[in-house]
TIZA-614485 format. One record per atom (N, C-alpha, C, CB): residue number from 0; residue in one letter; atom name; x, y, z. Coordinates in nm, 4 decimals. Atoms other than C-alpha are relative to their C-alpha. Glycine has a CB too. Example, Ala and Ser with C-alpha at 12.3 -4.5 7.8 and 13.67 -1.06 7.14 Angstrom:
0|A|N|0.0890|-0.1190|0.0000
0|A|CA|1.2300|-0.4500|0.7800
0|A|C|0.0900|0.1200|0.0000
0|A|CB|-0.0992|0.0027|0.1246
1|S|N|-0.0820|-0.1190|-0.0060
1|S|CA|1.3670|-0.1060|0.7140
1|S|C|-0.0770|0.1090|0.0730
1|S|CB|0.0414|0.0462|-0.1415
//
This chain:
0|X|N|-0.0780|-0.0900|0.0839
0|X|CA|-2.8845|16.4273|1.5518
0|X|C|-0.0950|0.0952|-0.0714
0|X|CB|0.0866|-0.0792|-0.1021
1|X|N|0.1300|-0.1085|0.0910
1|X|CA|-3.0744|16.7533|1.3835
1|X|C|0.0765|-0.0121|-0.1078
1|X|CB|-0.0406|0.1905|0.0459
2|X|N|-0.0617|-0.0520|0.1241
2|X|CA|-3.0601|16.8669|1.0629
2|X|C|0.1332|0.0419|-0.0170
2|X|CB|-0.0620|0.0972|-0.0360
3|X|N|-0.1698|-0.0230|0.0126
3|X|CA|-2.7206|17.0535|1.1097
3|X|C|0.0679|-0.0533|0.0138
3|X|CB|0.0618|0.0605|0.0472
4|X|N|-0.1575|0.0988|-0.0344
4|X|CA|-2.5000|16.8441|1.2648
4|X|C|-0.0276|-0.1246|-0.1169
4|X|CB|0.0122|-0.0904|0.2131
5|X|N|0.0148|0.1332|0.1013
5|X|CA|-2.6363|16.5654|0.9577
5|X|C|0.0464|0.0960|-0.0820
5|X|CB|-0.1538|-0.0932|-0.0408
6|X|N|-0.0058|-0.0337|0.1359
6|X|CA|-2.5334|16.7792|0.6940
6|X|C|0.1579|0.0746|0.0015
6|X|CB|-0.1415|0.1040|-0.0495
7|X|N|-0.1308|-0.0360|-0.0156
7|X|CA|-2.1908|16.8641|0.8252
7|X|C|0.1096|-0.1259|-0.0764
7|X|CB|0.0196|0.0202|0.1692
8|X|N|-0.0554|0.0623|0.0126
8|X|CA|-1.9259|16.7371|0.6546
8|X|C|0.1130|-0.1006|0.0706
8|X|CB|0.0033|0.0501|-0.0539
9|X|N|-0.0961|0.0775|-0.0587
9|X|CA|-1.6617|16.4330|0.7317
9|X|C|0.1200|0.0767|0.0607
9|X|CB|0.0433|-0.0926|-0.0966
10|X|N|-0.1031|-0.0808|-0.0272
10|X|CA|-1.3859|16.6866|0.7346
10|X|C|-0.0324|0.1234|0.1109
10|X|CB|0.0434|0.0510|-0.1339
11|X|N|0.0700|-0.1056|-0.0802
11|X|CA|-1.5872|16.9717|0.9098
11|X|C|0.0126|-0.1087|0.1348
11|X|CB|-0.1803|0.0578|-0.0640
12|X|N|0.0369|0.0823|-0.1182
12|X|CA|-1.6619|16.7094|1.1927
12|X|C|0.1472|-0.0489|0.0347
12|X|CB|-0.1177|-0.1291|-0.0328
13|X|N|-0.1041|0.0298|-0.0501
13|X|CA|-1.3331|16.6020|1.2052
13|X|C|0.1028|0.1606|0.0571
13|X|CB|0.0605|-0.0991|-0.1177
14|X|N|-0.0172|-0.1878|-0.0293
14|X|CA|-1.2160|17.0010|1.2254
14|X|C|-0.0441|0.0270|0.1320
14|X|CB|-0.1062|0.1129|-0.1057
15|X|N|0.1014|-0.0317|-0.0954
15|X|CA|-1.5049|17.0405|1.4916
15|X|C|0.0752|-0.0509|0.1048
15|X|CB|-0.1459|-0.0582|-0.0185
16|X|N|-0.0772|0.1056|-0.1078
16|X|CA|-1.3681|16.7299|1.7067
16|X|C|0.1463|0.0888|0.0964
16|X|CB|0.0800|-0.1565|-0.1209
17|X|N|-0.0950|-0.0740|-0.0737
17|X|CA|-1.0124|16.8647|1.7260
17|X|C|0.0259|0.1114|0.0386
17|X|CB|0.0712|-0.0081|-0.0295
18|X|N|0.0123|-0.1054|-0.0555
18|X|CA|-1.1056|17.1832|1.8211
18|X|C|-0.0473|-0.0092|0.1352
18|X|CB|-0.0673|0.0704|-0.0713
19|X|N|0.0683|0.0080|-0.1625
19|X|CA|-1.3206|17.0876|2.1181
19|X|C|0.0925|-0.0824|0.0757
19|X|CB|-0.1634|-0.0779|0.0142
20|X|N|-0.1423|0.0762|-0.0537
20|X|CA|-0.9974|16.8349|2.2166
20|X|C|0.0449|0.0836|0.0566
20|X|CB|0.1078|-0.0557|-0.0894
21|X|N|-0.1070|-0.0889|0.0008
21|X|CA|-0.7715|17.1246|2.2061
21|X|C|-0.0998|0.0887|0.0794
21|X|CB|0.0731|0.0517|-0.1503
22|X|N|0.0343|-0.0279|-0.1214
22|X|CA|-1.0519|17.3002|2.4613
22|X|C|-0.0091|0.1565|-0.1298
22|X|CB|0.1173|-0.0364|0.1690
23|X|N|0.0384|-0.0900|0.0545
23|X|CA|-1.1382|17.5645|2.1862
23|X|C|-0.1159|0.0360|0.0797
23|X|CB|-0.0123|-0.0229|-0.1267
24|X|N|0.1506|-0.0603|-0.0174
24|X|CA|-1.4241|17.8366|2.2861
24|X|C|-0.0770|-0.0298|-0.1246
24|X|CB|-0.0032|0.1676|0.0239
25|X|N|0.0941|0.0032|0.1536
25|X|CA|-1.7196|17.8092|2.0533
25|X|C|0.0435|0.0865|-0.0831
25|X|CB|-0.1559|0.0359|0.0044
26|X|N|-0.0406|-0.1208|0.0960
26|X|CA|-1.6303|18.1609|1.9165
26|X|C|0.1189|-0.0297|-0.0477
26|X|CB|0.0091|0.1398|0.0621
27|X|N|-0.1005|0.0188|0.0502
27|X|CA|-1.3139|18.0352|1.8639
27|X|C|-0.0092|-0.0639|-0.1583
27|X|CB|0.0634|-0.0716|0.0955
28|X|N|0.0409|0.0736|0.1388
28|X|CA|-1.4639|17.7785|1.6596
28|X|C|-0.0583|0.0325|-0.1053
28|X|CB|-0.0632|-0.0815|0.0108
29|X|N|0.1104|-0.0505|0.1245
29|X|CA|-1.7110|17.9502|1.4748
29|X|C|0.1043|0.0744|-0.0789
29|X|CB|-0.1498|0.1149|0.0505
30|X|N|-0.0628|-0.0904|0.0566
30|X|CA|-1.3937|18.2069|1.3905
30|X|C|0.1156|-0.0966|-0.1097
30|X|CB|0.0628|0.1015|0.1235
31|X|N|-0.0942|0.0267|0.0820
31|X|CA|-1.1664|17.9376|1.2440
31|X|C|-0.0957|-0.1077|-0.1155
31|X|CB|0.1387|-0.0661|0.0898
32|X|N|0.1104|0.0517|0.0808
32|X|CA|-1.4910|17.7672|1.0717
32|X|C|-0.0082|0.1013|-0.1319
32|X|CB|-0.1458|-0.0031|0.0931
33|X|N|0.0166|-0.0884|0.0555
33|X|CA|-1.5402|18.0633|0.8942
33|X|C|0.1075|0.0554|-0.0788
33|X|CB|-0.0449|0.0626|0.0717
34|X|N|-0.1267|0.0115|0.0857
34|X|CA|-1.1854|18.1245|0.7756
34|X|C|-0.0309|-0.1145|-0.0737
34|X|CB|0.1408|-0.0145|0.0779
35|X|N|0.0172|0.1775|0.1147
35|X|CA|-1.1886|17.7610|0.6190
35|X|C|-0.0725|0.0260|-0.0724
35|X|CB|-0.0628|-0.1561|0.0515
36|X|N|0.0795|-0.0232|0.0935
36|X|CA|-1.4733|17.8748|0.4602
36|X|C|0.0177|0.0950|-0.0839
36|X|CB|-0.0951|0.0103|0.0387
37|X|N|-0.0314|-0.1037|0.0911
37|X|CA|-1.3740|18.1556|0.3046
37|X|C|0.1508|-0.0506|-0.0965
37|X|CB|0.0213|0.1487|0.1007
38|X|N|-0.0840|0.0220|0.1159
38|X|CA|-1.0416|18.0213|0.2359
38|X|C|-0.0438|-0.0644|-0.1029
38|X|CB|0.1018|-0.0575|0.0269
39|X|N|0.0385|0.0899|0.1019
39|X|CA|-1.1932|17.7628|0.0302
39|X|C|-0.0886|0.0405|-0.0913
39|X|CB|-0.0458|-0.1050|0.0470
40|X|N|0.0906|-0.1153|0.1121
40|X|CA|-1.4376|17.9901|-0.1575
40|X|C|0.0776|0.0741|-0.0702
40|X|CB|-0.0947|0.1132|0.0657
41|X|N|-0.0710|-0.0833|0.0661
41|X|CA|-1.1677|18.2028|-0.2472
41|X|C|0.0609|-0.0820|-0.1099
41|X|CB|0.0923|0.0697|0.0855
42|X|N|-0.0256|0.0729|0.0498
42|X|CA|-1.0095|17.9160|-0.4167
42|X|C|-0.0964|-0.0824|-0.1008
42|X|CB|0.0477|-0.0399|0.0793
43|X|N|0.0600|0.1134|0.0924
43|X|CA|-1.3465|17.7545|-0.5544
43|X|C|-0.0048|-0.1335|-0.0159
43|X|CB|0.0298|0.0108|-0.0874
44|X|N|-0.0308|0.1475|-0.0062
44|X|CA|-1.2460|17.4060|-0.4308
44|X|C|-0.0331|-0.0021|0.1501
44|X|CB|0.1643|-0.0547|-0.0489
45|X|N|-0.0346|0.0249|-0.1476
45|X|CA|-1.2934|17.2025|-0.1119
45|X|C|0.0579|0.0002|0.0380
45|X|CB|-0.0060|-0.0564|0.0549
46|X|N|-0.1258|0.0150|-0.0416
46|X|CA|-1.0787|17.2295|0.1209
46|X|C|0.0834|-0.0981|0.0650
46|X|CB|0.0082|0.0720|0.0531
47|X|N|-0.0580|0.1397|0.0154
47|X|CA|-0.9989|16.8450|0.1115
47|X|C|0.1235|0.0659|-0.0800
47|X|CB|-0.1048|-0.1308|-0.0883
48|X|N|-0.1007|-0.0355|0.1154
48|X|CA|-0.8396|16.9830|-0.2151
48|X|C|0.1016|0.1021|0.0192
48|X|CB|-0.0703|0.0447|-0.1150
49|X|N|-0.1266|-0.1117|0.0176
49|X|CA|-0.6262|17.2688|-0.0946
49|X|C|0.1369|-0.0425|0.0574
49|X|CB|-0.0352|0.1428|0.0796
50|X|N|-0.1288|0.0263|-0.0567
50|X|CA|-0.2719|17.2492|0.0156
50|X|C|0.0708|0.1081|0.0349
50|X|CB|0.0758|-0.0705|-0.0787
51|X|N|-0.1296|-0.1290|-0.0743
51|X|CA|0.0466|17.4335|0.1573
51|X|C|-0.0217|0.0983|-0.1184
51|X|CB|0.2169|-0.0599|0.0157
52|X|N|-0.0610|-0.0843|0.1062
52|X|CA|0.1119|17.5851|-0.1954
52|X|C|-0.0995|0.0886|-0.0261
52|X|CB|0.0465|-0.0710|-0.1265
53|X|N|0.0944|-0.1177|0.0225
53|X|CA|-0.2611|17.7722|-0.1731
53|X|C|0.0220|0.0849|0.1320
53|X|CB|-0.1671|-0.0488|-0.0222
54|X|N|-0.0142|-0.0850|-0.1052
54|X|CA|-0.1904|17.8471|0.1467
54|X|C|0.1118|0.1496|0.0083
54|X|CB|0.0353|-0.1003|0.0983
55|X|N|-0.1098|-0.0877|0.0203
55|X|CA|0.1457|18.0330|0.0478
55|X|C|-0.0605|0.0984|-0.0952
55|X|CB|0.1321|-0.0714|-0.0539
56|X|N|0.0642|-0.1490|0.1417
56|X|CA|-0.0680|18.1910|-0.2689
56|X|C|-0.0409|0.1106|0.0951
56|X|CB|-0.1883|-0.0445|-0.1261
57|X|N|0.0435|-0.1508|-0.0577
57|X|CA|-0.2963|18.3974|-0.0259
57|X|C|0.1238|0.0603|0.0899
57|X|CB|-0.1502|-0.0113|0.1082
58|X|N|-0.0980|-0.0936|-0.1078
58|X|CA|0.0097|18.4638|0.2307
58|X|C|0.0799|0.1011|-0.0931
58|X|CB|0.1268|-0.1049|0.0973
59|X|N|-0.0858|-0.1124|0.0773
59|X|CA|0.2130|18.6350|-0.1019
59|X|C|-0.0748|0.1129|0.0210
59|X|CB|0.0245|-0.0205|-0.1609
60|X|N|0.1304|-0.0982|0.0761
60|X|CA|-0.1195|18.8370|-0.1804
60|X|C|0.0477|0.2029|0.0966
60|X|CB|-0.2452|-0.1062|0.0859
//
């Protein structure tokens, strides 16, 4: 295991998993990696912690 893949989170890795299941491209992955990440920055919380009701905040916006 390198450095990166050790410092990925439980949730990230579980994210990762069912993407490569579901026969995602990498770019795919890297593109909905990167959302997640932003959503959850925008918010300031992990995104263990977010739910439907943040999800509906940014869809009002």
């Amino acid at each position: 295991m390198t450095d990166a893949t050790a410092a990925v989170s439980p949730l990230r890795r579980h994210m990762i998993d069912d993407m490569s299941l579901r026969n995602l491209s990498p770019p795919t992955q890297r593109s909905y990696i990167h959302a997640d990440n932003r959503f959850s920055r925008h918010f300031s919380r992990s995104p263990e912690l977010l739910g439907l009701e943040d999800v509906r905040a940014v869809r009002s916006i």
